[in-house]
C-alpha positions as CSV (number, residue, x, y, z in Angstrom):
1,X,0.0,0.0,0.0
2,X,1.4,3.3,-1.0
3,X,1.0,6.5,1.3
4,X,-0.2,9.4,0.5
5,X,2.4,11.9,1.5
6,X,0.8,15.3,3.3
7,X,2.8,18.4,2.1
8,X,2.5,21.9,3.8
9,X,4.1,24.4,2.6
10,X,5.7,27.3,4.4
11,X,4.5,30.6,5.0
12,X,6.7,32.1,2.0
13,X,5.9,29.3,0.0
14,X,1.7,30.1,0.0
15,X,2.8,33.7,-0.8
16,X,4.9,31.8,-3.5
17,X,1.6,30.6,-4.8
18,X,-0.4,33.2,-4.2
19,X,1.9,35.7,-6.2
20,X,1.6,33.2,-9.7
21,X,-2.2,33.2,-8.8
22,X,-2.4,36.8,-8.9
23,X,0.0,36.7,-12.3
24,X,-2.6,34.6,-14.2
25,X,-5.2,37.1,-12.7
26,X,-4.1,40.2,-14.3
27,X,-3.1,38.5,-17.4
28,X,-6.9,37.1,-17.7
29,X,-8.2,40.8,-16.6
30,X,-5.4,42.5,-18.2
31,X,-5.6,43.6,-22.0
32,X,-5.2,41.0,-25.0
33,X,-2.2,41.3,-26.8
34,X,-2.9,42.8,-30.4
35,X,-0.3,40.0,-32.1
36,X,-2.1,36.9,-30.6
37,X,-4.9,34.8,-32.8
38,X,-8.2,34.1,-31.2
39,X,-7.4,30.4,-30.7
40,X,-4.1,31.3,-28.9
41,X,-5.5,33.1,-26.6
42,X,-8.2,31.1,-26.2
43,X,-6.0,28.4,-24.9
44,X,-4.1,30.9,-22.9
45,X,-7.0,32.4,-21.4
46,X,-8.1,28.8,-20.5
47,X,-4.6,27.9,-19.3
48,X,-4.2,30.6,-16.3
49,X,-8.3,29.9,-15.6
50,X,-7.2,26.1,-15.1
51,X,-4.5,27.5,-12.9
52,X,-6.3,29.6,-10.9
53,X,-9.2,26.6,-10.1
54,X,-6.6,24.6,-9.1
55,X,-5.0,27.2,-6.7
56,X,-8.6,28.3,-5.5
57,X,-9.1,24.4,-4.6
58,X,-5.7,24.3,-2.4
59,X,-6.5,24.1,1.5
60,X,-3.3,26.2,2.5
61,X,-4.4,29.8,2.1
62,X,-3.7,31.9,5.4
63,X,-6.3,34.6,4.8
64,X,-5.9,36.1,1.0
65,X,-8.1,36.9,-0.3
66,X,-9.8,34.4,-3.1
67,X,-12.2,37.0,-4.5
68,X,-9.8,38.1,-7.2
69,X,-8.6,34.8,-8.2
70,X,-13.0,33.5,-8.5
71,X,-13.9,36.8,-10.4
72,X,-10.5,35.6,-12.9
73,X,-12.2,32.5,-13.8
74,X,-15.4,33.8,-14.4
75,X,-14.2,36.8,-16.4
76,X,-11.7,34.1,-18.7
77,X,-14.5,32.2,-19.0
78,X,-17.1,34.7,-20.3
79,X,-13.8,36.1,-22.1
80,X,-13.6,32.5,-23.8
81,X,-17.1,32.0,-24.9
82,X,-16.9,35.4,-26.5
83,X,-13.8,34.6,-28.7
């Protein structure tokens, strides 16, 4: 049987994470480059909304704030429907 290792991270680790959340954040509510296709940034849009469900699922936060990083995915998602 194989055990399921339990990983916390430190306290400048979370920040760590937080601080690449809040990068896919303002690149999904920041403006779209004017050299980039629809379909690439589609699948960047979709890329950083993955990341940020992922990170909103994590049980480590000490207090941020996940408002930002829930109004990020919907915002990429209505952003991606629209493309």
């Amino acid at each position: 049987m194989s055990e399921e290792l339990e990983y916390t991270p430190t306290a400048e680790e979370v920040q760590a994470h937080y601080d690449a959340a809040m990068d896919s954040v303002n690149l999904i509510n920041g403006a779209r480059p004017e050299d980039i296709s629809d379909a690439e940034w589609s699948e960047t849009l979709d890329s950083n909304v993955r990341h940020l469900e992922i990170m909103v699922g994590k049980d480590f936060w000490n207090g941020q704030s996940m408002s930002p990083l829930r109004d990020a995915i919907t915002a990429g998602k209505s952003a991606i429907s629209d493309l």
